[in-house]
C-alpha positions in Angstrom: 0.0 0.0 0.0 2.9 2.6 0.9 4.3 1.5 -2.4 1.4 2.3 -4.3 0.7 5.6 -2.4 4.7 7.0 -3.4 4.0 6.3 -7.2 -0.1 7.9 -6.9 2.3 11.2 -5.7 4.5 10.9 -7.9 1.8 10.5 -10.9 0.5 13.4 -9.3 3.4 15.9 -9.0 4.2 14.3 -13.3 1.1 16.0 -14.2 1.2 19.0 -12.0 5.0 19.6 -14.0 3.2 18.8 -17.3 5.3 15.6 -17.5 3.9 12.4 -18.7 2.5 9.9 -15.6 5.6 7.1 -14.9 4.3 3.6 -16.6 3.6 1.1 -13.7 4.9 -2.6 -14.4 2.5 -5.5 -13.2 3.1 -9.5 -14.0 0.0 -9.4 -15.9 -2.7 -7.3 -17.0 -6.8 -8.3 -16.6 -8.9 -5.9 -19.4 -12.3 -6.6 -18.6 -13.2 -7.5 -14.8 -16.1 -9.7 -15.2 -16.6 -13.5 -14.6 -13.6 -14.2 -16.5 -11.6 -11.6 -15.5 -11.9 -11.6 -12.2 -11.5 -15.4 -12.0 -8.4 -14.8 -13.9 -7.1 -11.8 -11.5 -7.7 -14.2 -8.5 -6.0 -17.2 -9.9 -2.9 -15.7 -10.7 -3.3 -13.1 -7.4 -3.4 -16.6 -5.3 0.0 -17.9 -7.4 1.5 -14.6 -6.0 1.4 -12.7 -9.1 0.9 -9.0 -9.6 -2.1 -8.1 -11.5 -3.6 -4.7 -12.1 -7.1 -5.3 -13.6 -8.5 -2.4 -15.3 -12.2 -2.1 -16.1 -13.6 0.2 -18.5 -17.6 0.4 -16.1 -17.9 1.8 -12.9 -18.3 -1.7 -11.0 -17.1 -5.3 -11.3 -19.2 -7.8 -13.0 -19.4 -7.5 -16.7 -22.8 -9.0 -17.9 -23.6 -9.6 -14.3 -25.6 -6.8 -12.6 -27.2 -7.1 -9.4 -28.9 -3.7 -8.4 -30.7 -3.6 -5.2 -34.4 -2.4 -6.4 -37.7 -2.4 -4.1 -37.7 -5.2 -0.8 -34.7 -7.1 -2.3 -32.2 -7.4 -5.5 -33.0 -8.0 -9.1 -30.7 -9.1 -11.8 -30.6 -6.9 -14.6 -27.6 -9.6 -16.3 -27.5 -12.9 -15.3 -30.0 -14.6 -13.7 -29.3 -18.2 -12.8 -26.7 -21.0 -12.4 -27.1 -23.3 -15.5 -26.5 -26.7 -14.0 -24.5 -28.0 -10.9 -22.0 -30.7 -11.9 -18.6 -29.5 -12.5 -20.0 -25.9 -12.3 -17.0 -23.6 -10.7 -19.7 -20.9 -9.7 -22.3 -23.3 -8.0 -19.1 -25.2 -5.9 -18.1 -21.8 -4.6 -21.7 -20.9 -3.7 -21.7 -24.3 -1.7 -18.5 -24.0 -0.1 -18.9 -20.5 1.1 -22.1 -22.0 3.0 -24.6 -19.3 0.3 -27.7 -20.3 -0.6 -29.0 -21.1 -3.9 -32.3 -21.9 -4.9 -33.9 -24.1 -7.9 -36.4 -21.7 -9.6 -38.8 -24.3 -12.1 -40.0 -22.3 -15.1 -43.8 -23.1 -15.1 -45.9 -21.7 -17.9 -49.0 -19.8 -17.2 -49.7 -18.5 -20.8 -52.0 -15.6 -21.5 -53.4 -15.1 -25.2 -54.1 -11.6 -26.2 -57.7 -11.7 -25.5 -57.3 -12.0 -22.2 -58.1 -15.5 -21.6 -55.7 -18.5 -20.4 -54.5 -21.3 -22.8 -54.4 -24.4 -22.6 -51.6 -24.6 -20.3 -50.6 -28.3 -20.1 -51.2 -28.6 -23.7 -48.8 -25.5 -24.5 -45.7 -26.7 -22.3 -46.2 -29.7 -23.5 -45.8 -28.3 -27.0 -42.7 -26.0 -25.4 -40.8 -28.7 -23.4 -41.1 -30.6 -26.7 -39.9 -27.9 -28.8 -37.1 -27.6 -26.1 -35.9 -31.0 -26.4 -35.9 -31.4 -30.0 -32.7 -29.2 -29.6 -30.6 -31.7 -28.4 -31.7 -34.3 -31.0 -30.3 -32.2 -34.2 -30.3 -33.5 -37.4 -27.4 -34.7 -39.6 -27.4 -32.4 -41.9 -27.5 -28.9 -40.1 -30.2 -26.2 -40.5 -32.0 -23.1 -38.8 -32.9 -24.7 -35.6 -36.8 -22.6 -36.3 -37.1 -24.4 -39.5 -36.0 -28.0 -37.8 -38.2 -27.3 -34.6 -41.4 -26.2 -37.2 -41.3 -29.4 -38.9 -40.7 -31.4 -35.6 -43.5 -29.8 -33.9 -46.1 -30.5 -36.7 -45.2 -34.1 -36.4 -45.5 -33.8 -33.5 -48.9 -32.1 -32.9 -49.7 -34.6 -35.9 -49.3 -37.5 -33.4 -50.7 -36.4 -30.1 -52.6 -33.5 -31.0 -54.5 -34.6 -34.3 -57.7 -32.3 -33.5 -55.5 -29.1 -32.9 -54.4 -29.5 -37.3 -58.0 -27.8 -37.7 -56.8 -24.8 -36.1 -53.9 -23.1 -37.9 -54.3 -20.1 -36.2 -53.3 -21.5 -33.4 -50.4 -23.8 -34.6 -49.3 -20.1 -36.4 -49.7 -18.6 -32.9 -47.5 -21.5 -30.9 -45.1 -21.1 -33.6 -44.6 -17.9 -32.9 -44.5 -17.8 -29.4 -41.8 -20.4 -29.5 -39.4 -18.1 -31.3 -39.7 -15.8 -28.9 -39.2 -18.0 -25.9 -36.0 -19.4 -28.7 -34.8 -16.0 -28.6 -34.3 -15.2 -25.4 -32.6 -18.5 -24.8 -30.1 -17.9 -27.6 -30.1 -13.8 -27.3 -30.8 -14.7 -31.2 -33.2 -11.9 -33.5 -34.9 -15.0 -34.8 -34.8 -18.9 -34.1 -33.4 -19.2 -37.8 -30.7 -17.2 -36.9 -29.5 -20.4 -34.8 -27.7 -23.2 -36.3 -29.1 -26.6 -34.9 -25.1 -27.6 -34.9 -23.7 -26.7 -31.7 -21.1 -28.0 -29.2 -23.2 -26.5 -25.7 -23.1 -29.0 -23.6 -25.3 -28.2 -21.0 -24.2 -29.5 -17.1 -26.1 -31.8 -15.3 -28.3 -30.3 -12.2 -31.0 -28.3 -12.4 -30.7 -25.6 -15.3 -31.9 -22.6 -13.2 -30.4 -22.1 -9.7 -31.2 -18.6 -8.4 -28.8 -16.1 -5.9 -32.3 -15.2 -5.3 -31.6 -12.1 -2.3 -28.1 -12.4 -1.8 -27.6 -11.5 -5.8 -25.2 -12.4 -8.1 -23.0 -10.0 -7.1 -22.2 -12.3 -4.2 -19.8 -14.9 -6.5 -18.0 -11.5 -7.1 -17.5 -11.2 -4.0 -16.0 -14.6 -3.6 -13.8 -14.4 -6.1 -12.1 -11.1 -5.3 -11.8 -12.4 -1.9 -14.1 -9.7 -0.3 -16.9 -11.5 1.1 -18.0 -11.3 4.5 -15.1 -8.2 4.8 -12.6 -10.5 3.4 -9.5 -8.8 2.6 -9.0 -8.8 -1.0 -5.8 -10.0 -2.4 -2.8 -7.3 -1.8 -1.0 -8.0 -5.4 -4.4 -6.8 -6.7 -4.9 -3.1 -8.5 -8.7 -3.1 -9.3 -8.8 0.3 -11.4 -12.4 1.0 -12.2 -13.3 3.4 -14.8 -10.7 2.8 -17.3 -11.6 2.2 -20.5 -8.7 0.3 -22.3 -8.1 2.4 -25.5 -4.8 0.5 -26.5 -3.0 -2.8 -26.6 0.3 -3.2 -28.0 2.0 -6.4 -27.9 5.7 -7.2 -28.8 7.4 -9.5 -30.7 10.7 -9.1 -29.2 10.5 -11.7 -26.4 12.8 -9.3 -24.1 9.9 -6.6 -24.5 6.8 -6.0 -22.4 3.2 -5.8 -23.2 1.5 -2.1 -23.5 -1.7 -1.2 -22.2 -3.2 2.1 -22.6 -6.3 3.4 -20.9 -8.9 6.6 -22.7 -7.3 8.7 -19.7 -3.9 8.9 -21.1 -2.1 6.3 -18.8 -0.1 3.8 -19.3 1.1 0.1 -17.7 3.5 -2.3 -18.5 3.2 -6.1 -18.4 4.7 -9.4 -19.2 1.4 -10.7 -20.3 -2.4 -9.3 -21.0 -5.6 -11.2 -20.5 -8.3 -9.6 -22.5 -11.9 -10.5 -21.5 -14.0 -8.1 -22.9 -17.2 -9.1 -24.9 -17.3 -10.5 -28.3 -19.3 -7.2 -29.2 -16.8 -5.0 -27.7 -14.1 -6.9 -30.8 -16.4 -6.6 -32.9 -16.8 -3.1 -32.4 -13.0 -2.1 -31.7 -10.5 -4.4 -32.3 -8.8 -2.5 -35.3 -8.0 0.1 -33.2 -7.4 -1.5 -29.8 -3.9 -4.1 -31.0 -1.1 -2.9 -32.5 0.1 -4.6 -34.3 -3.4 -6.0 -35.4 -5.0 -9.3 -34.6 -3.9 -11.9 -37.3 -6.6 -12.1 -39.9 -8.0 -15.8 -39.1 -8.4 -14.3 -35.2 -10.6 -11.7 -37.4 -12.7 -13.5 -39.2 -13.7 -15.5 -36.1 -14.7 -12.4 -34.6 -16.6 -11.5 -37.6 -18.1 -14.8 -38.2 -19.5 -15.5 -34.5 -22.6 -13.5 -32.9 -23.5 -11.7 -30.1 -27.2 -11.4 -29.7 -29.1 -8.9 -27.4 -31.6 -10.1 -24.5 -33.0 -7.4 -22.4 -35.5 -6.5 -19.4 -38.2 -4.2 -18.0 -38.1 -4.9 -14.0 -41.2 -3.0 -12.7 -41.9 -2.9 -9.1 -45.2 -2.5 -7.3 -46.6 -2.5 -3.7 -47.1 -6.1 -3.7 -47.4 -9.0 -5.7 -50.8 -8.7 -8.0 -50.2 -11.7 -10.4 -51.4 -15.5 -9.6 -48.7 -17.6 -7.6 -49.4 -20.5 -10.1 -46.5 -20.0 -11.8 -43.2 -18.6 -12.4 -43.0 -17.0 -16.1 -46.6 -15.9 -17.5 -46.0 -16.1 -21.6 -48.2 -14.4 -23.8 -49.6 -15.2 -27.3 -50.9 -13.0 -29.4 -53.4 -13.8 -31.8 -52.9 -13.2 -35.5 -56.0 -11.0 -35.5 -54.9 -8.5 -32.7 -51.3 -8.8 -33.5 -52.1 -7.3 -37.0 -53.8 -4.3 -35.6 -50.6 -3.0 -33.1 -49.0 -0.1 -35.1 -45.8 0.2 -36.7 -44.3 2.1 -33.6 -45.9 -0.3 -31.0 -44.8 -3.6 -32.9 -41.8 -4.2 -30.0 -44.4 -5.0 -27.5 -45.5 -8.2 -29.6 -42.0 -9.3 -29.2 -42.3 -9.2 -25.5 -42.6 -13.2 -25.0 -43.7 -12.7 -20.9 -43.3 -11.8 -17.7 -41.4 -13.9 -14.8 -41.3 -13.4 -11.1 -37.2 -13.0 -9.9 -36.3 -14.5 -6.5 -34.5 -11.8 -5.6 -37.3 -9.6 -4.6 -41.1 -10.7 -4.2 -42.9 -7.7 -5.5 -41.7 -7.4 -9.2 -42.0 -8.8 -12.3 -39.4 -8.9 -14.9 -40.7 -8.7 -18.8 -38.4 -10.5 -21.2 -37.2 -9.2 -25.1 -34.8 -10.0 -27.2 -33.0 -9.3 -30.6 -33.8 -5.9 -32.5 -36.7 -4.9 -30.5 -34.3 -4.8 -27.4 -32.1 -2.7 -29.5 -35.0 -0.4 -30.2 -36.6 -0.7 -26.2 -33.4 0.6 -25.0 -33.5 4.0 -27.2 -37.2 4.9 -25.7 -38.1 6.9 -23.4 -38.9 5.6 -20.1 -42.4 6.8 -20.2 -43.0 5.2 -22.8 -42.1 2.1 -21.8 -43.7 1.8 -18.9 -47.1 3.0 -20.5 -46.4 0.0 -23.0 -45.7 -2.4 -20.8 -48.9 -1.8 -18.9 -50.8 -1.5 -21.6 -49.1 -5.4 -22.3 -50.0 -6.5 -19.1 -53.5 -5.2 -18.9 -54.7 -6.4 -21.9 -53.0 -10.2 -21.5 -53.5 -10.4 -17.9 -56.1 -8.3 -16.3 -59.2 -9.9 -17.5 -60.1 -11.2 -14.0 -57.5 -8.9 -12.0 -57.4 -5.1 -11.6 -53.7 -4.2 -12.1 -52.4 -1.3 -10.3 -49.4 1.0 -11.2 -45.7 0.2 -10.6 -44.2 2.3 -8.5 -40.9 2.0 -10.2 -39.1 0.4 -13.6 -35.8 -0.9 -14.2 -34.2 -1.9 -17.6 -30.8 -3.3 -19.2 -28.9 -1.4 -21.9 -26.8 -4.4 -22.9 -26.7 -3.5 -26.6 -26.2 0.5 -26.2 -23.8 0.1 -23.4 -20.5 0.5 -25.2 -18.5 -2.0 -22.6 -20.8 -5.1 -23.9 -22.5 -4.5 -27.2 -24.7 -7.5 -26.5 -25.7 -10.2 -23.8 -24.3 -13.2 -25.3 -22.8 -15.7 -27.9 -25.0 -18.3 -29.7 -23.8 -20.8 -32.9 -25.4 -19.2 -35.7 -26.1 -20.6 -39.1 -22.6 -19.9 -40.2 -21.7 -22.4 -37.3 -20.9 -25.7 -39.3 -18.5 -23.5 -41.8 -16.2 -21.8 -38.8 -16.1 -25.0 -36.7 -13.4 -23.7 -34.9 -13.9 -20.3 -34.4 -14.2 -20.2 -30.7 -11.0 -22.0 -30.4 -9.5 -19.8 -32.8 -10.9 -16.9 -30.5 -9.3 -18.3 -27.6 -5.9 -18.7 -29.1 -3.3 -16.5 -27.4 -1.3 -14.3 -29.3 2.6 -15.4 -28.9 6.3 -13.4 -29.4 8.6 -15.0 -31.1 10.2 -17.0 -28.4 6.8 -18.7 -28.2 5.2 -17.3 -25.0 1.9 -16.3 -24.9 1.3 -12.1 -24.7 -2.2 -11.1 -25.2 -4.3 -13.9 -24.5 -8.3 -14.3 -24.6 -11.0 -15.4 -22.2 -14.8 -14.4 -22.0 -17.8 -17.0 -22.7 -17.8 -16.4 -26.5 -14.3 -18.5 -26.3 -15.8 -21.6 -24.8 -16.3 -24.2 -27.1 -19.1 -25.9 -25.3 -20.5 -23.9 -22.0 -20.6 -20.4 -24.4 -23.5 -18.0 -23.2 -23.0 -18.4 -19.5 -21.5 -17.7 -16.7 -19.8 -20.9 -15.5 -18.6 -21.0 -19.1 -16.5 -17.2 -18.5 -15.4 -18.8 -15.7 -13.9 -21.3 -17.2 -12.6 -19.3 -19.6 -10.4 -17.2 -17.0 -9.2 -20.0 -15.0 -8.1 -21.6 -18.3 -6.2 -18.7 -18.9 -4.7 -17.9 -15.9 -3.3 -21.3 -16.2 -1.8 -20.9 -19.2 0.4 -18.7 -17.5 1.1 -20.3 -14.8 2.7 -23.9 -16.0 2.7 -25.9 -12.5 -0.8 -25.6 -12.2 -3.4 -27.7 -13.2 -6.6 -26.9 -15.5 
């Protein structure tokens, strides 16, 4: 701590002279102090290394962001643990004695009328739809196309009365893309390849922070829960947007980094763990020299899609306790009459009830109408969404006002550009490109410089946060030889 105090004085008194800041020298580097990055900054911190990590947001988490909104928390990130086998997140949870909680996603689904559906006939028809996802066929396709002609087999078989009524085979269809989308963070289930490598871990496929928030495995990781002390070889910088990254060839040289503020720090090594939107977006101008071009084209060739939320709060809990996501289906009819300006709310799929806090309901979009939600006015929203509710759910209920709204940004905040990867339909063509993504960048002695982490570079736990994980403890490793992955 006195060391670090000398050279903030000494930074100091350089500007006061007009002098350039000194360059500070760390083992290694962290850009980007999410899941990955901070499970990379602790792995190496706990091998006695000396890491700054520099984060370009004015908090730690990345895609994770627990914000503390009416009796309790909400997540307006990441909301569950996606399996418990071999899951680095849910073995911390357990052996720092937090508890987590299995949420089951019931269906209660509304149509636009107002009335219910046929409940156990429709998530029948979505846990089907579901599960023909992990039975792809051999020759890959858009998984909406391959679900479509599953389904009508399907509904062929079991539900032979229900062919009468293509309105609402039309409707189902629909819905299901939706409730696709916001799996995948995909525009449109045809945007998905059905060939992927997720490989989903065993355990229940939704365990919730519920209150103590997903900020908590943050907390864990950096070494700070329950007042923990941190690590002392750590330099958490928030608030510094990485502008710069220049990496030698010259094995006797060090790595580069420079931040939007005009400072500088040296490294051996940097571990870059920013979003495959933020590459997308700046990667031309961030290396010098530049990424090789196969590195490029696997950035170019992946996606990041966009899943957003409205979090509205109210006095106390107005909707049935029957179930934990309400979907709604619009009929073609009523669908058609929404204007041109209105159209995001058909793409709305429902509303679910977090864990985190009691009294709110959290309404799910995806694709380019999250994009266009998050360029709104608030007002506006919130008349929208009330509108939405009223119309699918307040038949038989009288729903009152919210008495306050949350909502993401992922896509218009510049430090993400997105929510998350999915294998599009250019998938079966760039087999490799996540492992092409995660390949470090090497001098020419052969050590690794600038190397890669994030979910997008997991070949088979992509889009979630044990897969970032992962991806920084793989990393980490890499620089540290004696340890084991």
């Amino acid at each position: 701590m006195i060391i670090l105090s000398v050279v903030s004085c000494l930074t100091l008194l350089a500007h006061a002279r007009g002098n350039p800041a000194p360059t500070m020298t760390y083992d290694t580097i962290v850009v980007g102090i999410g899941a990955a990055g901070c499970t990379a900054a602790a792995t190496l911190c706990k091998a006695g290394k000396k890491v700054l990590a520099l984060e370009a947001m004015d908090r730690v988490g990345g895609r994770v962001n627990t914000v503390p909104f009416s009796n309790g928390v909400i997540e307006l990130g990441a909301e569950w643990m996606h399996g418990q086998q071999n899951s680095r997140i849910y073995d911390l949870a357990i052996q720092n004695n937090v508890s987590v909680l299995p949420q089951e996603l019931s269906f209660d689904v509304y149509r636009s009328d107002g009335s219910l559906s046929n409940n156990e006939t429709l998530n029948d028809l979505v846990t089907f739809a579901l599960g023909v996802v992990e039975d792809p066929p051999e020759v890959p396709e858009p998984l909406g196309q391959y679900i479509t002609r599953r389904m009508l087999d399907y509904i062929k078989t079991k539900y032979p009365e229900l062919q009468s009524d293509q309105d609402y085979i039309t409707e189902v269809l629909n819905f299901m893309d939706l409730v696709i989308n916001n799996y995948e963070s995909s525009n449109s289930w045809n945007d998905v390849s059905t060939q992927s490598r997720y490989d989903e871990l065993e355990g229940h496929q939704h365990m919730s922070w519920h209150k103590n928030g997903y900020k908590t495995l943050f907390e864990i990781l950096l070494n700070t829960y329950h007042n923990g002390p941190g690590f002392p070889t750590l330099d958490l910088q928030l608030r510094k947007e990485v502008t710069r990254i220049s990496w030698p060839q010259d094995p006797a040289e060090d790595v580069v980094v420079t931040c939007k503020d005009g400072s500088t720090y040296r490294a051996r090594n940097v571990i870059v763990t920013v979003s495959l939107g933020v590459l997308k977006e700046r990667h031309a101008s961030i290396f010098t020299p530049s990424l090789p071009k196969e590195k490029v084209v696997a950035i170019e060739k992946l996606s990041i899609g966009v899943v957003d939320k409205i979090v509205l709060s109210f006095d106390k809990p107005w909707w049935p306790d029957t179930a934990v996501f309400f979907g709604f289906v619009w009929r073609g009819a009523e669908k058609s009459k929404v204007s041109k300006e209105d159209h995001w709310t058909t793409r709305i799929f429902g509303a679910s009830t977090p864990m985190g806090s009691e009294n709110c309901l959290t309404l799910w979009t995806s694709g380019d109408h999250a994009k266009l939600v998050e360029t709104l006015p608030e007002d506006v929203v919130k008349r929208k969404v009330m509108e939405l509710l009223r119309k699918f759910m307040g038949k038989d209920i009288e729903i009152p006002e919210p008495i306050g709204m949350l909502r993401s940004s992922w896509y218009s905040n510049p430090f993400t550009r997105g929510s998350y990867s999915y294998d599009n339909v250019l998938t079966p063509q760039y087999p490799t490109a996540r492992a092409t993504l995660a390949a470090p960048l090497l001098d020419r002695g052969g050590s690794p410089r600038v190397l890669f982490a994030g979910e997008a570079t997991d070949n088979t736990h992509f889009s979630t946060v044990h897969g970032a994980t992962d991806t920084g403890f793989r990393e980490a490793n890499r620089l540290l030889p004696q340890a084991k992955l």
